[in-house]
FIROVO-488879 format. One record per residue: x, y, z of N, C-alpha, C, O in turn; residue in three letters; chain. Coordinates in steps of 0.001 Angstrom, whole numbers, plus 500000, padded with zeros to 6 digits. Each point is the difference from the previous one (the first is absolute). Layout:
# residues N
<zati><n_X>X</n_X><n_Y>Y</n_Y><n_Z>Z</n_Z><ca_X>X</ca_X><ca_Y>Y</ca_Y><ca_Z>Z</ca_Z><c_X>X</c_X><c_Y>Y</c_Y><c_Z>Z</c_Z><o_X>X</o_X><o_Y>Y</o_Y><o_Z>Z</o_Z><type>ALA</type><mol>A</mol></zati>
...
END
This chain:
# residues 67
<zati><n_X>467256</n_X><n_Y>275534</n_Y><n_Z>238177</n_Z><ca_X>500779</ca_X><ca_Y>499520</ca_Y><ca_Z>498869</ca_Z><c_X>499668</c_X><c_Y>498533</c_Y><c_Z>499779</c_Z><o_X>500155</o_X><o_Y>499102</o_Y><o_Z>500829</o_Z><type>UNK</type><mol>A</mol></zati>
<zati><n_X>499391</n_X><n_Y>500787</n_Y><n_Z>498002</n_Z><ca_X>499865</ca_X><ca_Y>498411</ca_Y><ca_Z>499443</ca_Z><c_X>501512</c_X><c_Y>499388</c_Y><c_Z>499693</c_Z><o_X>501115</o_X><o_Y>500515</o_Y><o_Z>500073</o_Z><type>UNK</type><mol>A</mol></zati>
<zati><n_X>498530</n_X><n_Y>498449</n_Y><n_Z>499632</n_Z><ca_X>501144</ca_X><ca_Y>499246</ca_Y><ca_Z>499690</ca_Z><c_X>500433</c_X><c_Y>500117</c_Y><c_Z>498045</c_Z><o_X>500926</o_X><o_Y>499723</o_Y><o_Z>499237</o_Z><type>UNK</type><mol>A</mol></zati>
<zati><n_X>497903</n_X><n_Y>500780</n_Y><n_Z>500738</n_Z><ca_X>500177</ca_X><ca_Y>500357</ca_Y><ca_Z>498324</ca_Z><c_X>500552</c_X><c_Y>501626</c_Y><c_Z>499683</c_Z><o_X>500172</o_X><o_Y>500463</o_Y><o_Z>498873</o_Z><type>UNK</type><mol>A</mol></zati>
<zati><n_X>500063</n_X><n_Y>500290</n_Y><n_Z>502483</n_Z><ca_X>500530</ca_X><ca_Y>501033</ca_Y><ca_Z>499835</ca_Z><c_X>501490</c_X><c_Y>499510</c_Y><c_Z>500105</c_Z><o_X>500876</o_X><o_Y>500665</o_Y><o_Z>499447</o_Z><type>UNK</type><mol>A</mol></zati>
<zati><n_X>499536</n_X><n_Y>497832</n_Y><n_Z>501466</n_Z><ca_X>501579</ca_X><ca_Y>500128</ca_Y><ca_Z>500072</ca_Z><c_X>500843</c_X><c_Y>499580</c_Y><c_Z>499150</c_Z><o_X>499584</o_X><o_Y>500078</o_Y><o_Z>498844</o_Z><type>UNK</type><mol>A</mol></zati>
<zati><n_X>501687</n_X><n_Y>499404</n_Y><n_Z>501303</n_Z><ca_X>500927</ca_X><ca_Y>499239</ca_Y><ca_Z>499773</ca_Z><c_X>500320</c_X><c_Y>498572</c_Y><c_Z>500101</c_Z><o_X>499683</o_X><o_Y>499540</o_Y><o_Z>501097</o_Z><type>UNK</type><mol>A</mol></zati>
<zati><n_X>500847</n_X><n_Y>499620</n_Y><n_Z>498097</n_Z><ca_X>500387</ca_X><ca_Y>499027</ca_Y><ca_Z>501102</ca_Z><c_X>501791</c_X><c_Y>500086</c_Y><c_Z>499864</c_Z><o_X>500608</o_X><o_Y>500763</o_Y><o_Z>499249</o_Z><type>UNK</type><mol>A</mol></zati>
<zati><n_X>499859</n_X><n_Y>498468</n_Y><n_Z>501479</n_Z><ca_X>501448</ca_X><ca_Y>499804</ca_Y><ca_Z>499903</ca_Z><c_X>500398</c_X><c_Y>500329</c_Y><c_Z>499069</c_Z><o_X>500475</o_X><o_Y>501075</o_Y><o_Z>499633</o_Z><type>UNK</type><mol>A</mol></zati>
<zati><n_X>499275</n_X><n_Y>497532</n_Y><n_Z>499656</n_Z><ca_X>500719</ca_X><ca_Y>500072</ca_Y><ca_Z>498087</ca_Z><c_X>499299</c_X><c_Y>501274</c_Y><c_Z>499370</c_Z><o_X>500526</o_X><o_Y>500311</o_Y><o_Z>498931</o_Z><type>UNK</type><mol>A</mol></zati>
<zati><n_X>498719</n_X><n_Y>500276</n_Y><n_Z>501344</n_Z><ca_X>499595</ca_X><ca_Y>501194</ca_Y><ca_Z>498716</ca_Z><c_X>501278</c_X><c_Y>500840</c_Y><c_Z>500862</c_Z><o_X>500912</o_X><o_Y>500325</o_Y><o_Z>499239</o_Z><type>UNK</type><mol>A</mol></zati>
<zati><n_X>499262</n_X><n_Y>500004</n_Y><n_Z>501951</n_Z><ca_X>500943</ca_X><ca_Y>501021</ca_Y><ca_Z>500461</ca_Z><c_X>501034</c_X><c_Y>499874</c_Y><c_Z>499812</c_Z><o_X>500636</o_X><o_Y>501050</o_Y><o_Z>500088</o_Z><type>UNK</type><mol>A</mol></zati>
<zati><n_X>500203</n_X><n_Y>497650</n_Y><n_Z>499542</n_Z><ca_X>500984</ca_X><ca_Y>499182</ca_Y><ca_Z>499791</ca_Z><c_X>500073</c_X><c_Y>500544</c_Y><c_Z>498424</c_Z><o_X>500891</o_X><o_Y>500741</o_Y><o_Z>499585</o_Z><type>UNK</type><mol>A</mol></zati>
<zati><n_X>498099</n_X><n_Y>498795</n_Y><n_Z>499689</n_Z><ca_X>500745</ca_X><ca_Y>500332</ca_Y><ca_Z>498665</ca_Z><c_X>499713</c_X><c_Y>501336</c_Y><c_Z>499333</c_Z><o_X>500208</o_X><o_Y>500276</o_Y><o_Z>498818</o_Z><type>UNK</type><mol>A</mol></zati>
<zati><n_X>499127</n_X><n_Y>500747</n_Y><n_Z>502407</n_Z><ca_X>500057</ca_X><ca_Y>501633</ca_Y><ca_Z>499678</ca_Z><c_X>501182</c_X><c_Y>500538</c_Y><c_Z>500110</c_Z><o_X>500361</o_X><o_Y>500705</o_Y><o_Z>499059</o_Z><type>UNK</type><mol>A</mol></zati>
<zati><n_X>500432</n_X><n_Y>499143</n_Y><n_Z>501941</n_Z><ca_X>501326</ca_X><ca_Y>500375</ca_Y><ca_Z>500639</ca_Z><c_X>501251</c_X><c_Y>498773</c_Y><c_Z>499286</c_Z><o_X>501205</o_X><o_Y>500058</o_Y><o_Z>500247</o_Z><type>UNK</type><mol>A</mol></zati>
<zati><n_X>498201</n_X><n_Y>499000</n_Y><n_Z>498943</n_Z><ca_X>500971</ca_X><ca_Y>499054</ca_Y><ca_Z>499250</ca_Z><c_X>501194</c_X><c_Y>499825</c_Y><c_Z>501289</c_Z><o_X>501151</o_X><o_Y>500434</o_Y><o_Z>500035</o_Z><type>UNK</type><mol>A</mol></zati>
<zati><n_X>498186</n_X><n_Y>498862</n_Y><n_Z>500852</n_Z><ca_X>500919</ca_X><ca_Y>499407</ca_Y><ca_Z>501179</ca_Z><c_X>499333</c_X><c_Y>498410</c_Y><c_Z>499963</c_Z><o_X>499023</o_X><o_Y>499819</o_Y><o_Z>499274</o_Z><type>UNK</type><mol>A</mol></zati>
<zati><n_X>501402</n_X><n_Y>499308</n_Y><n_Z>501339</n_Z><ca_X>499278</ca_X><ca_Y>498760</ca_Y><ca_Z>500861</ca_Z><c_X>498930</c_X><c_Y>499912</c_Y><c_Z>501058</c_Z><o_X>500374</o_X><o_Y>500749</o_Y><o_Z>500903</o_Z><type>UNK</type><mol>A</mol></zati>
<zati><n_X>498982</n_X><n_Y>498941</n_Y><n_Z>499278</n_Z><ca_X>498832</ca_X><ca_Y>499432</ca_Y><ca_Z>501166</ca_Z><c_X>501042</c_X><c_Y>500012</c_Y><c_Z>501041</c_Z><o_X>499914</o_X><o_Y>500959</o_Y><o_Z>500767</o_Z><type>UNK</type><mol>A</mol></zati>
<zati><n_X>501145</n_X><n_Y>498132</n_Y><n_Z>499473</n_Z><ca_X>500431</ca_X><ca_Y>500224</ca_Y><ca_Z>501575</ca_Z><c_X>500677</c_X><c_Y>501201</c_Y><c_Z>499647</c_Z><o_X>500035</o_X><o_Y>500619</o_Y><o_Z>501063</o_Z><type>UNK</type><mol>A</mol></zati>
<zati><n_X>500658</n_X><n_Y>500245</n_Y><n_Z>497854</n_Z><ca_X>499953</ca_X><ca_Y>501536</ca_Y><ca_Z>500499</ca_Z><c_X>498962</c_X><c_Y>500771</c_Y><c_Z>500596</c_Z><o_X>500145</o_X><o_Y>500921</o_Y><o_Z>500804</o_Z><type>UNK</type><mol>A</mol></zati>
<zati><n_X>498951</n_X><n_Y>498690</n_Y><n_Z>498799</n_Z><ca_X>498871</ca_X><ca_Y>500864</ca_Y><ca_Z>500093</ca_Z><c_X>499566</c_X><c_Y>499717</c_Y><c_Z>501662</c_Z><o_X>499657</o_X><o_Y>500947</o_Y><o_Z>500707</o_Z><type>UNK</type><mol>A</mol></zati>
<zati><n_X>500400</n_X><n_Y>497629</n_Y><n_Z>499828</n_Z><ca_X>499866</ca_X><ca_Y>499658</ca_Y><ca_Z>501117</ca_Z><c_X>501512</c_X><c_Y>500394</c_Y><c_Z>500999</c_Z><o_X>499720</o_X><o_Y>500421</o_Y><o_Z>501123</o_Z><type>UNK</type><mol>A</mol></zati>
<zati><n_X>500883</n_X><n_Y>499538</n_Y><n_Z>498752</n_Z><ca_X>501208</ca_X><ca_Y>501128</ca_Y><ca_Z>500122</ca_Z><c_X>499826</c_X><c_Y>500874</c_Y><c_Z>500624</c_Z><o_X>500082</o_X><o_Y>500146</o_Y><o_Z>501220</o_Z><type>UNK</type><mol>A</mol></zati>
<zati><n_X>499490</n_X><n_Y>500959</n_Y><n_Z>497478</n_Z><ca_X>499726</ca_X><ca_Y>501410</ca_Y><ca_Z>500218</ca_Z><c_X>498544</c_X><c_Y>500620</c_Y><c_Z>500846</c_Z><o_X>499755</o_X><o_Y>501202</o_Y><o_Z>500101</o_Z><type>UNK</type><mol>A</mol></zati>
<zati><n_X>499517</n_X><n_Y>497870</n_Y><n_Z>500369</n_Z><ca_X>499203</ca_X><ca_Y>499791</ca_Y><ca_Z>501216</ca_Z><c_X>500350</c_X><c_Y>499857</c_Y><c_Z>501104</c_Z><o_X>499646</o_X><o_Y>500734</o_Y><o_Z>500923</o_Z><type>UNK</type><mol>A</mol></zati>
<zati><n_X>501398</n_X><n_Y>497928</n_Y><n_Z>499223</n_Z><ca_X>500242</ca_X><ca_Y>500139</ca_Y><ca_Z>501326</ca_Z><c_X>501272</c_X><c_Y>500860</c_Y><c_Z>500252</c_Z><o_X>500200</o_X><o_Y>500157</o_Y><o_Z>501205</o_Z><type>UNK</type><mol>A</mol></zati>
<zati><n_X>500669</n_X><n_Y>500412</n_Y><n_Z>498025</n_Z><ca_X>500934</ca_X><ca_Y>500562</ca_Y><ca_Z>500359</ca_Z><c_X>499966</c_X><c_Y>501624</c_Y><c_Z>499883</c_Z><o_X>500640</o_X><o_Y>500788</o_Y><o_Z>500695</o_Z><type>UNK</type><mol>A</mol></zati>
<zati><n_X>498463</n_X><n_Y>499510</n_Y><n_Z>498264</n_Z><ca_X>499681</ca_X><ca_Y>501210</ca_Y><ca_Z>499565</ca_Z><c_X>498830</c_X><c_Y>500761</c_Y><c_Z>499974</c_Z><o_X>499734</o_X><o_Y>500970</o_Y><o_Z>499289</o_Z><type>UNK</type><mol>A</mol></zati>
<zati><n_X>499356</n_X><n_Y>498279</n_Y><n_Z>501877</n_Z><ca_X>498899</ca_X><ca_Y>500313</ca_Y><ca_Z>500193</ca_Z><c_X>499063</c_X><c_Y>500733</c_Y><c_Z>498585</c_Z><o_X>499467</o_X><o_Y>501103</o_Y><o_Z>499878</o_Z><type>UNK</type><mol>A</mol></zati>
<zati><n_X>500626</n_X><n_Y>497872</n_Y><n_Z>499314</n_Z><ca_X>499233</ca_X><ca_Y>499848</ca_Y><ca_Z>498379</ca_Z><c_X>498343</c_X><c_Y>499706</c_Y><c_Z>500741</c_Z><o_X>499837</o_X><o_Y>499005</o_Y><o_Z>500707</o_Z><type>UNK</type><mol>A</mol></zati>
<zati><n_X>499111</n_X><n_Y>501896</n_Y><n_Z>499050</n_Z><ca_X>498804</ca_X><ca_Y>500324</ca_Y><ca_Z>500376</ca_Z><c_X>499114</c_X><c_Y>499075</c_Y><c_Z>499570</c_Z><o_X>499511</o_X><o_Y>500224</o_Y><o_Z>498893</o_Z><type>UNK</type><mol>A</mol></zati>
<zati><n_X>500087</n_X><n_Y>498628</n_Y><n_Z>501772</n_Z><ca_X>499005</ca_X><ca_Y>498493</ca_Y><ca_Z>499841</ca_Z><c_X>498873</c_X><c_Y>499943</c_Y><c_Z>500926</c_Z><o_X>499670</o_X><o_Y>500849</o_Y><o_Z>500827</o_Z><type>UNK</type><mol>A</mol></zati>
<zati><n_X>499786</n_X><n_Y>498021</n_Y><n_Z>498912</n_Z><ca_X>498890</ca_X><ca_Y>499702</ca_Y><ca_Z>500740</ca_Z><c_X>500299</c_X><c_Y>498218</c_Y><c_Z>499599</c_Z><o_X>500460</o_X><o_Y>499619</o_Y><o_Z>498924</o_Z><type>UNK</type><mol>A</mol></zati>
<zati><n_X>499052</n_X><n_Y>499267</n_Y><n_Z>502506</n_Z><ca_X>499829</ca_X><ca_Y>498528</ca_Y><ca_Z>499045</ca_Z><c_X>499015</c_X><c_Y>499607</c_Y><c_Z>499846</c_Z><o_X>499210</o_X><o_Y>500278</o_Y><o_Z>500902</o_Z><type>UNK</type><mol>A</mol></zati>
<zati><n_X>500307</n_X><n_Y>498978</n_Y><n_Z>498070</n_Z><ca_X>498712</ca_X><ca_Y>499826</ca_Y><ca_Z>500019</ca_Z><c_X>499559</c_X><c_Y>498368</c_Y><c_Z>501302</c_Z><o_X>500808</o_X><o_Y>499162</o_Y><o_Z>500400</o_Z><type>UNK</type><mol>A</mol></zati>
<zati><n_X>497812</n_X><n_Y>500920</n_Y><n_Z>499898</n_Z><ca_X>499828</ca_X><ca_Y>498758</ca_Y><ca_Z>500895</ca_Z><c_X>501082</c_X><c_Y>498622</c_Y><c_Z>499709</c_Z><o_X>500395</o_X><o_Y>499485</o_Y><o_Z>501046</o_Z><type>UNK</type><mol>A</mol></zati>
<zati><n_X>499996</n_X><n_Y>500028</n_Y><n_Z>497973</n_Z><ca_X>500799</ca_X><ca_Y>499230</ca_Y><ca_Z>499046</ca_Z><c_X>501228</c_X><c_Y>500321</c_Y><c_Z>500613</c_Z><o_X>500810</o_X><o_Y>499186</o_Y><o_Z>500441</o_Z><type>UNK</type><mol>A</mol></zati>
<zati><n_X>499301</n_X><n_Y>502218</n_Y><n_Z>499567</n_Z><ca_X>501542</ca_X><ca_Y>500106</ca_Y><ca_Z>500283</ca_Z><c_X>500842</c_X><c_Y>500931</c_Y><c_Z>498644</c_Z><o_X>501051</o_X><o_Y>500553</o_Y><o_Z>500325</o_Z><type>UNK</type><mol>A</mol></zati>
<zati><n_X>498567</n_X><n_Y>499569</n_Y><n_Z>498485</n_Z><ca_X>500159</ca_X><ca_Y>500508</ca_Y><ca_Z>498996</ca_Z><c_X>500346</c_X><c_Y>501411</c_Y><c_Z>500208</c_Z><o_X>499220</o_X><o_Y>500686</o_Y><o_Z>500661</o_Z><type>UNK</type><mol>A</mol></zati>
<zati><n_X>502024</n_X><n_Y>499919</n_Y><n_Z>498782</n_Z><ca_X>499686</ca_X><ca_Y>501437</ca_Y><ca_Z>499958</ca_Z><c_X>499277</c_X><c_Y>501018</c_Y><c_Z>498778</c_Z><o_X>500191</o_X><o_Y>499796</o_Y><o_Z>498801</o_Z><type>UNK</type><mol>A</mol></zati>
<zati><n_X>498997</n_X><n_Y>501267</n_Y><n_Z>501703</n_Z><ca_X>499268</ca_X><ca_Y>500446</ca_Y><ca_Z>499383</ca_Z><c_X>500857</c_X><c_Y>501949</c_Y><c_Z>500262</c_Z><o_X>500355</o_X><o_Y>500471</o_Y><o_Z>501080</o_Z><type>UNK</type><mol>A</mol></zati>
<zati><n_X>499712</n_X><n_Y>500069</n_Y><n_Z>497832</n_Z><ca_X>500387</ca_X><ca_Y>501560</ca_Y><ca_Z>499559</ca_Z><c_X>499250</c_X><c_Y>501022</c_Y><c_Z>499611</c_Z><o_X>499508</o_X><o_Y>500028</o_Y><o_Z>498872</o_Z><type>UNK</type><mol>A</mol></zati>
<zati><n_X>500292</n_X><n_Y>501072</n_Y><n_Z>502144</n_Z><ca_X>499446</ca_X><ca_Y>501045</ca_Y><ca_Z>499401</ca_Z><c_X>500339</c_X><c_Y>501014</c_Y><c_Z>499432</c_Z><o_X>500137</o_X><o_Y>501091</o_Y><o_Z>500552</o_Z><type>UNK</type><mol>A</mol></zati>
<zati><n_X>500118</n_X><n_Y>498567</n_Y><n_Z>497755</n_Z><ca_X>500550</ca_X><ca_Y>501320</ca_Y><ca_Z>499588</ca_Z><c_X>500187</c_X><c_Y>501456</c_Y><c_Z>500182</c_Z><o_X>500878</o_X><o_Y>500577</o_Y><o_Z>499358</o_Z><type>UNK</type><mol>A</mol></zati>
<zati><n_X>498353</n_X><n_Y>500061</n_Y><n_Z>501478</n_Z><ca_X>500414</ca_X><ca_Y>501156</ca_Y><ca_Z>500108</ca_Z><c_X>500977</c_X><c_Y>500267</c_Y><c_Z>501260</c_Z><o_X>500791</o_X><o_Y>500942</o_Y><o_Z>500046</o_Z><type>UNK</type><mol>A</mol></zati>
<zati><n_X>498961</n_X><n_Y>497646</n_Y><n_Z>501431</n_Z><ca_X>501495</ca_X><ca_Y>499898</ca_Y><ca_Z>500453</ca_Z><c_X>501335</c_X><c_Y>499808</c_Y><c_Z>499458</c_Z><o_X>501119</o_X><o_Y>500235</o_Y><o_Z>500456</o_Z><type>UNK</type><mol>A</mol></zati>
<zati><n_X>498409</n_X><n_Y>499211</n_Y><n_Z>498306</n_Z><ca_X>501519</ca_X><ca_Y>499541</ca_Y><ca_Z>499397</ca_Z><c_X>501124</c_X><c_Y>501273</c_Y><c_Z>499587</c_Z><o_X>501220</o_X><o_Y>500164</o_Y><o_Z>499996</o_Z><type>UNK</type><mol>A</mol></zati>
<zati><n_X>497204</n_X><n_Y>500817</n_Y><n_Z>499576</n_Z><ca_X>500558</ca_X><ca_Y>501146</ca_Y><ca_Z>499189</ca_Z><c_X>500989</c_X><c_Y>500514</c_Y><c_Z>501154</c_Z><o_X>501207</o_X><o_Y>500187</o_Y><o_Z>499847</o_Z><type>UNK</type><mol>A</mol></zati>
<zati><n_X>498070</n_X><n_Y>500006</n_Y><n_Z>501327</n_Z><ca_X>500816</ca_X><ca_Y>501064</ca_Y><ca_Z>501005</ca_Z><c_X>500902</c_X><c_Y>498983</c_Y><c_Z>500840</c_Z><o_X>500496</o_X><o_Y>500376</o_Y><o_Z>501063</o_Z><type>UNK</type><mol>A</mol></zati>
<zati><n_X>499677</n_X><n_Y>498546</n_Y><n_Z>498530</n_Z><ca_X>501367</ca_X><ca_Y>499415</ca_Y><ca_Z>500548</ca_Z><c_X>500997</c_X><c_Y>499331</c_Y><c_Z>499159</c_Z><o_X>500772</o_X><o_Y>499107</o_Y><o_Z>500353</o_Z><type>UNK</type><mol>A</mol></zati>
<zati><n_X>499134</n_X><n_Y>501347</n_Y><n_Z>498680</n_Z><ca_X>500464</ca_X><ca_Y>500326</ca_Y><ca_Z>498707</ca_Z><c_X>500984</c_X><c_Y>501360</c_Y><c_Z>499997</c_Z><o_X>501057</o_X><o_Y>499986</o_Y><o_Z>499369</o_Z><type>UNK</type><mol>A</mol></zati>
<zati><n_X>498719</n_X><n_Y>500612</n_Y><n_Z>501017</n_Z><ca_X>500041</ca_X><ca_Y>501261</ca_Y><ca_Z>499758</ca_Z><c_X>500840</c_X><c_Y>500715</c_Y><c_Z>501241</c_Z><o_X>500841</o_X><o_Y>500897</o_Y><o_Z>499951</o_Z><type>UNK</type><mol>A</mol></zati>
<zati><n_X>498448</n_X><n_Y>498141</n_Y><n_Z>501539</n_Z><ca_X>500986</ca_X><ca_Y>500150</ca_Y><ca_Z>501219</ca_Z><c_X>501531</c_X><c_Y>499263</c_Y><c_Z>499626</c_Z><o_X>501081</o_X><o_Y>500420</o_Y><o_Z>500413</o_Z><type>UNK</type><mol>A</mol></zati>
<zati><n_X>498696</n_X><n_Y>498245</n_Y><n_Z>498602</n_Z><ca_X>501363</ca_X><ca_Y>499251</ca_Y><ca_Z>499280</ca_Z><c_X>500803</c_X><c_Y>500647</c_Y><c_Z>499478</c_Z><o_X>501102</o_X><o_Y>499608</o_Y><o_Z>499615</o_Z><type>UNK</type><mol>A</mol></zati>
<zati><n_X>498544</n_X><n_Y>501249</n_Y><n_Z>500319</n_Z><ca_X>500358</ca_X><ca_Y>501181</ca_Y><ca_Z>498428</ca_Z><c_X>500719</c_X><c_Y>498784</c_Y><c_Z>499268</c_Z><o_X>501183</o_X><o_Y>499677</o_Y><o_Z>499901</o_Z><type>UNK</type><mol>A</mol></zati>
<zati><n_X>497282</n_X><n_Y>499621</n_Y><n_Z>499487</n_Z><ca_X>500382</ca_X><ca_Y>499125</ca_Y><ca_Z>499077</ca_Z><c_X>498825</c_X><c_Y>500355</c_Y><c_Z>498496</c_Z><o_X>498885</o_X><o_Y>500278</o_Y><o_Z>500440</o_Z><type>UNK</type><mol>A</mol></zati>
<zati><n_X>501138</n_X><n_Y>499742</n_Y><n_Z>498749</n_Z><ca_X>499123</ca_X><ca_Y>500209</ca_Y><ca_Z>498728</ca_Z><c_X>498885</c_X><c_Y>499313</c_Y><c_Z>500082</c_Z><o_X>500063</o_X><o_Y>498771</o_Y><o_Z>499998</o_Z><type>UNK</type><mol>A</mol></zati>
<zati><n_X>498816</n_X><n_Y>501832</n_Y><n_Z>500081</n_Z><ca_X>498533</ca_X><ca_Y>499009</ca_Y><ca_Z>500179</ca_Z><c_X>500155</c_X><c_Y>499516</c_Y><c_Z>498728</c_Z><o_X>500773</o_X><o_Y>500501</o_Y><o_Z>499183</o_Z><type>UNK</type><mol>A</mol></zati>
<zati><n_X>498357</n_X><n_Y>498319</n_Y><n_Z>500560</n_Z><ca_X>499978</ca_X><ca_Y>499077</ca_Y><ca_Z>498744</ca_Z><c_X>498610</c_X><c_Y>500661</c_Y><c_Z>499444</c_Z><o_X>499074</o_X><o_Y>500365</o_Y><o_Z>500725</o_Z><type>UNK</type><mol>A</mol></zati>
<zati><n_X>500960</n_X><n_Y>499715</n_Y><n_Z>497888</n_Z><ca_X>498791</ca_X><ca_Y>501086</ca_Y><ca_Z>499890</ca_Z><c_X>498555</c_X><c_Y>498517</c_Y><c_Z>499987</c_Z><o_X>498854</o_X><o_Y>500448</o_Y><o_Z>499980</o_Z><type>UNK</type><mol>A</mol></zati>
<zati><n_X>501221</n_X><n_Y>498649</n_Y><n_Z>500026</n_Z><ca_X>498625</ca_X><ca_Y>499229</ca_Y><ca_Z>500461</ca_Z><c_X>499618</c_X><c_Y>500412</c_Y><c_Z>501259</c_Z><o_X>498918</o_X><o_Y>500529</o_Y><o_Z>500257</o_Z><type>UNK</type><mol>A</mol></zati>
<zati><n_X>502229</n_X><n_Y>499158</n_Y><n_Z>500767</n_Z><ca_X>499821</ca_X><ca_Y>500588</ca_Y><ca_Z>501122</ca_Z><c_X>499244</c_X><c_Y>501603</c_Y><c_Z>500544</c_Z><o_X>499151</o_X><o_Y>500271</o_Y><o_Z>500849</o_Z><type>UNK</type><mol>A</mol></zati>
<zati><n_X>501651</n_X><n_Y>500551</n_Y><n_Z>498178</n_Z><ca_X>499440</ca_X><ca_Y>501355</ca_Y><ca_Z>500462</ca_Z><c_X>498147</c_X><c_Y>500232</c_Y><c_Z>499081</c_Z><o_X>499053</o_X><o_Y>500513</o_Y><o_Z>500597</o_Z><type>UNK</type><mol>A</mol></zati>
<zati><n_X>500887</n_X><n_Y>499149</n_Y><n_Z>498438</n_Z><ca_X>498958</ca_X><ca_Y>499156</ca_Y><ca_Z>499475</ca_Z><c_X>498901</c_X><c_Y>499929</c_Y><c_Z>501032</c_Z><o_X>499222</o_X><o_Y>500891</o_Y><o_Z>500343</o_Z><type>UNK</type><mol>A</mol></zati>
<zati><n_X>500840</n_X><n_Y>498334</n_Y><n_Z>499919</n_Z><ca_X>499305</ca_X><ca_Y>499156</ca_Y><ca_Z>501365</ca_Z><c_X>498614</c_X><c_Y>499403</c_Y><c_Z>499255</c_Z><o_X>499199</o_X><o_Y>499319</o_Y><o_Z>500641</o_Z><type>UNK</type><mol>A</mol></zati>
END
């Protein structure tokens, strides 16, 4: 997976129309499916999102399911 296949924060942030520290949140508390980049940055692979999305039984954001 490239980095042009992922996410970053803010695109996941404003798919799910939550905040960045929601989104950082729902990582560490809700085991939300990341990777960081060398930087430290988080990076999203949409098709984890789909299936923990879905373990949320929360509505995938259709960019998200998209991918």
């Amino acid at each position: 997976m490239t980095d042009a296949d992922t996410l970053t924060c803010g695109q996941v942030a404003e798919a799910y129309q939550v905040s960045n520290r929601t989104i950082h949140n729902w990582v560490k508390r809700h085991n939300m499916p990341c990777y960081s980049t060398p930087g430290g940055h988080l990076r999203f692979d949409p098709s984890r999102l789909v299936i923990w999305s879905k373990e949320q039984s929360m509505p995938v954001p259709k960019v998200i399911a998209e991918g």
